[in-house]
N, C-alpha and C positions, 0 to 999 in steps of 0.2 A: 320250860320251853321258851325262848326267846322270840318276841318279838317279829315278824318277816318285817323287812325293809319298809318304809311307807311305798316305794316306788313299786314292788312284789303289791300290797297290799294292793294299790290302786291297777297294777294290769291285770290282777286275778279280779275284784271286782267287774271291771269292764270285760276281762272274757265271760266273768260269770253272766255278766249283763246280758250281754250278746246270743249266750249258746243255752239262754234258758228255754224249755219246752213252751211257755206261752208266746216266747220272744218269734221262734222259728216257726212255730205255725203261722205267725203273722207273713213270715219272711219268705213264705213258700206260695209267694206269687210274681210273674214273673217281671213287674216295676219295680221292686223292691230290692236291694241286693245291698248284703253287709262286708267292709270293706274298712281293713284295717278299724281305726277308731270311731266310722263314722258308717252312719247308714242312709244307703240313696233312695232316691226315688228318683225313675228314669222313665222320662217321656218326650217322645217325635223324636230323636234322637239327642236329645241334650239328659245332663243330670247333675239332680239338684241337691245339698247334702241338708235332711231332715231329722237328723239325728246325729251326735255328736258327742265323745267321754273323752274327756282331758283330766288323771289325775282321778280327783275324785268329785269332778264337777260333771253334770252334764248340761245340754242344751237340746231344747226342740227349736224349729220352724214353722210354727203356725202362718206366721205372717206370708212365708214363700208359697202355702198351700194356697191361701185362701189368694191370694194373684193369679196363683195355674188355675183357678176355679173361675176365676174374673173375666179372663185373656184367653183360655184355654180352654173351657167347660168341660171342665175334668168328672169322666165318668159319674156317676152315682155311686157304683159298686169299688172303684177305686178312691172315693171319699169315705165310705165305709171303712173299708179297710185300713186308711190312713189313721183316721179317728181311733180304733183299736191299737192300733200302732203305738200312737202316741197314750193311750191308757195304759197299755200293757207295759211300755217304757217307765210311766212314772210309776208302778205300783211296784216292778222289781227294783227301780235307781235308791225309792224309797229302803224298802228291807233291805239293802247295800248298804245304805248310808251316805250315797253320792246328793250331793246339792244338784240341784236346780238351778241355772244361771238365763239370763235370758239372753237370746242368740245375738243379739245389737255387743252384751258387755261379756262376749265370752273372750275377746282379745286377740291375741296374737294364736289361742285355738282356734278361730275360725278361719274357715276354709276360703281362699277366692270366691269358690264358687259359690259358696253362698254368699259373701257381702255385693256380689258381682250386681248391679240393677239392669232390667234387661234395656236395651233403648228403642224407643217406638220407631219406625222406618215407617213412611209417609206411605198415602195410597196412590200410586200414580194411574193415569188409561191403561188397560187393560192388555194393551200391546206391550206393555212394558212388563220384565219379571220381577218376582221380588228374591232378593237375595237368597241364598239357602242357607238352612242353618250352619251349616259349617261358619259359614260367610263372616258371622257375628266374633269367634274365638279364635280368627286363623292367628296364626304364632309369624308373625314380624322379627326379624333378625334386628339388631340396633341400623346396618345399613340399609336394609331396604325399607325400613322407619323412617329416615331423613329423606330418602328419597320420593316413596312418596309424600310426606311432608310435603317435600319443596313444588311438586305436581298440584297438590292441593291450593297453593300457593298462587302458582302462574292460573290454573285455573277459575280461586275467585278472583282472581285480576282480567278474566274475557281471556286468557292464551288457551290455543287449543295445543294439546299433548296426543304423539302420537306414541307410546309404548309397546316396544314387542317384549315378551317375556315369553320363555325358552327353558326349556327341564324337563326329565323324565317323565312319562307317563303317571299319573297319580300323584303327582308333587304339588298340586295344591296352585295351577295358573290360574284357568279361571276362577277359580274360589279368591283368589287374592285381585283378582279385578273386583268380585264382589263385595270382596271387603273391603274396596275402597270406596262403592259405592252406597256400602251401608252406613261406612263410619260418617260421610257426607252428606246423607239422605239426598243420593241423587237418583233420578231415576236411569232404570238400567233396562239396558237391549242386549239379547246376546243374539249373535247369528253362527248357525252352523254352519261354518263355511266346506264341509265336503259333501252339503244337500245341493249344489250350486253347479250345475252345467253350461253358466252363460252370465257375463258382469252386466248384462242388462236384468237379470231376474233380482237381482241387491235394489232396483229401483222401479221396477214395475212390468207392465205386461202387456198385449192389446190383447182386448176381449169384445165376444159381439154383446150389444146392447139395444135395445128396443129405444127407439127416439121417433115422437110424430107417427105412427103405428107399420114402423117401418126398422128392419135390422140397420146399426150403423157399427162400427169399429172404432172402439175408444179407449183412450190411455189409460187404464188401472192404478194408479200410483201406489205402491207395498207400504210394509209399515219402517224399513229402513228410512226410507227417506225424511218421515215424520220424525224416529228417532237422533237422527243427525242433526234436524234443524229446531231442537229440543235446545234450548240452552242449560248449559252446564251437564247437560248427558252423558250418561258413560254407554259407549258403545264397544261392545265386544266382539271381535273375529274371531271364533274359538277353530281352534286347530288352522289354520289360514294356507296352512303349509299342504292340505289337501285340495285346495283350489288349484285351478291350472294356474302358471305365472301369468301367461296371457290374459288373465281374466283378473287376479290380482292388482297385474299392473294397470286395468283401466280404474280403478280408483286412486291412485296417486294424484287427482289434481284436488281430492278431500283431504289428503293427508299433508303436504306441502303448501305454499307461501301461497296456494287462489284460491284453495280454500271452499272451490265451485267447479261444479261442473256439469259439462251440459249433456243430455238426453235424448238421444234423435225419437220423437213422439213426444216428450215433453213440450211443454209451451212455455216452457222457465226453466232456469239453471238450476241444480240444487247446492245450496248454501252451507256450508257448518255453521252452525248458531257460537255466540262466543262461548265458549269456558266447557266445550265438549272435548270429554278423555277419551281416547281411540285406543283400548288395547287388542295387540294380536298375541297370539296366543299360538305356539309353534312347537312342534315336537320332531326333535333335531337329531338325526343318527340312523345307522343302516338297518336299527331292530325293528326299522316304520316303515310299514310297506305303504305304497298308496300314496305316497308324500313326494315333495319338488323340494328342488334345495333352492332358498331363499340368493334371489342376486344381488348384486352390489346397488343399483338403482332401488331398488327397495329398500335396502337396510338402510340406504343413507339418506331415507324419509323417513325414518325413526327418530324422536327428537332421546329416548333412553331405549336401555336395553338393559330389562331386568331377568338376573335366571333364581330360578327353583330349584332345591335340591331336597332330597330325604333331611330328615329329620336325625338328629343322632339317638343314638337309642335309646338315653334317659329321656326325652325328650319325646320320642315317640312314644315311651312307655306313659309318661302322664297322659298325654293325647288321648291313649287306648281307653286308662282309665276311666276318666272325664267323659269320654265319648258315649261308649258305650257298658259302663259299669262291671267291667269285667276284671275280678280282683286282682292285686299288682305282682302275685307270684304266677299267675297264669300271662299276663300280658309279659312281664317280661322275659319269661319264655318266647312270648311271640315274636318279640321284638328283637330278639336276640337271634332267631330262625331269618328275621329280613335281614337283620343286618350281616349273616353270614351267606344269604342267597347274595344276596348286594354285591358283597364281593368276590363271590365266586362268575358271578357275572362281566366285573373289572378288571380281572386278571388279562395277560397280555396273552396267554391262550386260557378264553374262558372255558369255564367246563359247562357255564350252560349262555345261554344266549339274551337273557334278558332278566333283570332285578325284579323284585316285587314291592309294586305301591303301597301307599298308607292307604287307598282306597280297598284296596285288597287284604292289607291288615287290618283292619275295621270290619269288612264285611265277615271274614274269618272271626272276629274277636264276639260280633255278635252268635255266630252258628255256635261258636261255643257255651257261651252264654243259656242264650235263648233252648239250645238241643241238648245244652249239658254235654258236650260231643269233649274228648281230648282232642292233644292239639293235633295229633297225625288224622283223625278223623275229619277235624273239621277242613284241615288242609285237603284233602280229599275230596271235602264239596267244596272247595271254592275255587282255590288255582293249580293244584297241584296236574289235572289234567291239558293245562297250559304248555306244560314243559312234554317234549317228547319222548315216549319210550323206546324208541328207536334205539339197537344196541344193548340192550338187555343192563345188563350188571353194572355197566360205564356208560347207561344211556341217561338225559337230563334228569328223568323222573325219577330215575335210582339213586341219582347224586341229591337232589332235595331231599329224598326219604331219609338218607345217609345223615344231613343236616338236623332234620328231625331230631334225628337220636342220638345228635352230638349235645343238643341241648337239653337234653334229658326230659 
């Protein structure tokens, strides 16, 4: 009998590796998940590869554990487990006959994500947010790479930037202000601009207060205004476009050439500090109820105008991966379901009325995951009652179902 291939020998090894009974009892916890050649460990929404067969080499990550344990205070019961992990790993790699390589010199097999280091983001006051995870990995196209570039640029030189960015729901705006405030270690503000009945509440308030044992009426000042004269600040208007224009518009003398402006009850102007980034954050088209359509006076106080779009669907498919540890024949099933809702949504008569987010593939990618659900089920708890059944057999939610099972 001949020989099998070295390249047979070595993927039967690593499935053998994989699908052994000591391997899987390990693996049948729900931070854990094996995936293609490599096994994760998934935690607060990130995931880290701690396991790794290339050929007939393999690799652990002691060193990434013992960081999540440092920074992160990784359970008791999931160090336990890890610990096992990695015994149960070398006892089978051994009776295989796979080497042991250590994760620094496994090469061009290692994963980004594991040679990735994470970068410390500073602590600022407590009115400031700190990034979300997302924040750290968002995915940069080559143009809007140069572009902010060149923002980062004018801003360590004291210019202030005013930026609007514009794209579908879940496409990743504000996330992409924050990750330019992460890459920066700047401190960050975001303000929800459809909590906002009045462009006086963006800077403060009068309230009664006791003075000399006696009530008086005095100015409040909010934490906008401290973030504004924050130098090199990023402030965020997230959704801007649900504020009234009238109320929008009385911030343009921050956004434009004064740079200040004044407060009736204030006793001072309020100033932009140098080198503060203004992004607004606007979600553009008739499937946004609740929204104003942005005017000419406004847009032409944007010093850029950046948009967002979906992801293409190789591309969303790593995302899913990565994200949420969800193996890459079931994500790109998922992704292949957005991307045909997408465009049934695009058509010049659509069939149904609005696309679905990465934020909605994500949460979808987890219910799977996490509830072990298919994809029509988990569709089911997440967005699929989004779409209306109105119309029976030709109604939206008939037509996503129909999607479903075109992708098998």
């Amino acid at each position: 009998m001949k020989d099998e291939p070295p390249e047979t020998k070595q993927t039967t090894a690593m499935r053998t590796l994989f699908e052994s009974n000591e391997l899987q009892a390990v693996l049948r916890v729900k931070y854990l998940v094996q995936d293609g050649d490599g096994i994760y460990y998934l935690r607060k929404g990130r995931r880290r590869q701690v396991v790794q067969v290339s050929g007939n080499r393999y690799t652990l990550a002691p060193e990434l554990l013992q960081k999540e344990e440092q920074s992160e205070r990784l359970p008791v019961s999931h160090r336990k487990k890890i610990k096992i992990l990695f015994e149960v790993v070398r006892r089978v790699a051994e009776a295989l006959g796979l080497k042991a390589v250590p994760y620094q010199d496994f090469g061009d097999g290692a994963s980004q994500t594991q040679r990735q280091v994470e970068e410390p983001y500073p602590v600022f006051p407590e009115y400031f947010v700190r990034p979300s995870s997302e924040a750290a990995d968002y995915h940069l196209s080559d143009q809007m790479r140069n572009s902010l570039t060149t923002v980062a640029r004018l801003v360590e030189e004291g210019e202030k930037e005013v930026i609007l960015i514009t794209g579908p729901t879940g496409t990743g705006k504000t996330t992409l202000a924050e990750h330019f405030a992460f890459k920066l270690n700047r401190p960050l503000f975001i303000v929800d601009c459809g909590a906002y009945n009045d462009a006086l509440n963006f800077f403060g308030a009068k309230d009664l207060a006791m003075k000399e044992g006696r009530q008086v009426i005095e100015w409040v000042e909010h934490e906008f205004v401290t973030a504004v004269e924050t130098e090199k600040a990023v402030v965020v208007l997230d959704e801007a476009n649900r504020l009234h224009p009238t109320y929008l518009n009385a911030l343009f003398p921050l956004f434009d050439h004064r740079g200040r402006i004044f407060i009736p009850g204030m006793a001072r102007p309020v100033m932009v500090a140098p080198g503060v980034t203004f992004f607004v954050t606007m979600n553009l088209g008739s499937a946004y109820t609740g929204t104003y359509q942005a005017d000419s006076a406004f847009l032409d106080r944007m010093t850029r105008h950046l948009e967002t779009n979906y992801l293409d669907p190789e591309q969303e498919k790593r995302l899913v991966v990565e994200r949420t540890g969800l193996p890459t024949l079931h994500a790109e099933r998922l992704t292949k379901l957005a991307a045909r809702i997408r465009e049934l949504a695009a058509r010049e008569d659509p069939l149904i009325r609005m696309g679905i987010s990465t934020r909605q593939i994500l949460k979808t990618a987890e219910y799977m995951l996490r509830d072990r659900l298919n994809l029509e089920k988990a569709v089911r708890s997440t967005f699929l009652n989004n779409y209306s059944s109105e119309g029976g057999a030709s109604s939206e939610r008939a037509t996503v179902l129909q999607a479903i099972q075109a992708v098998g």
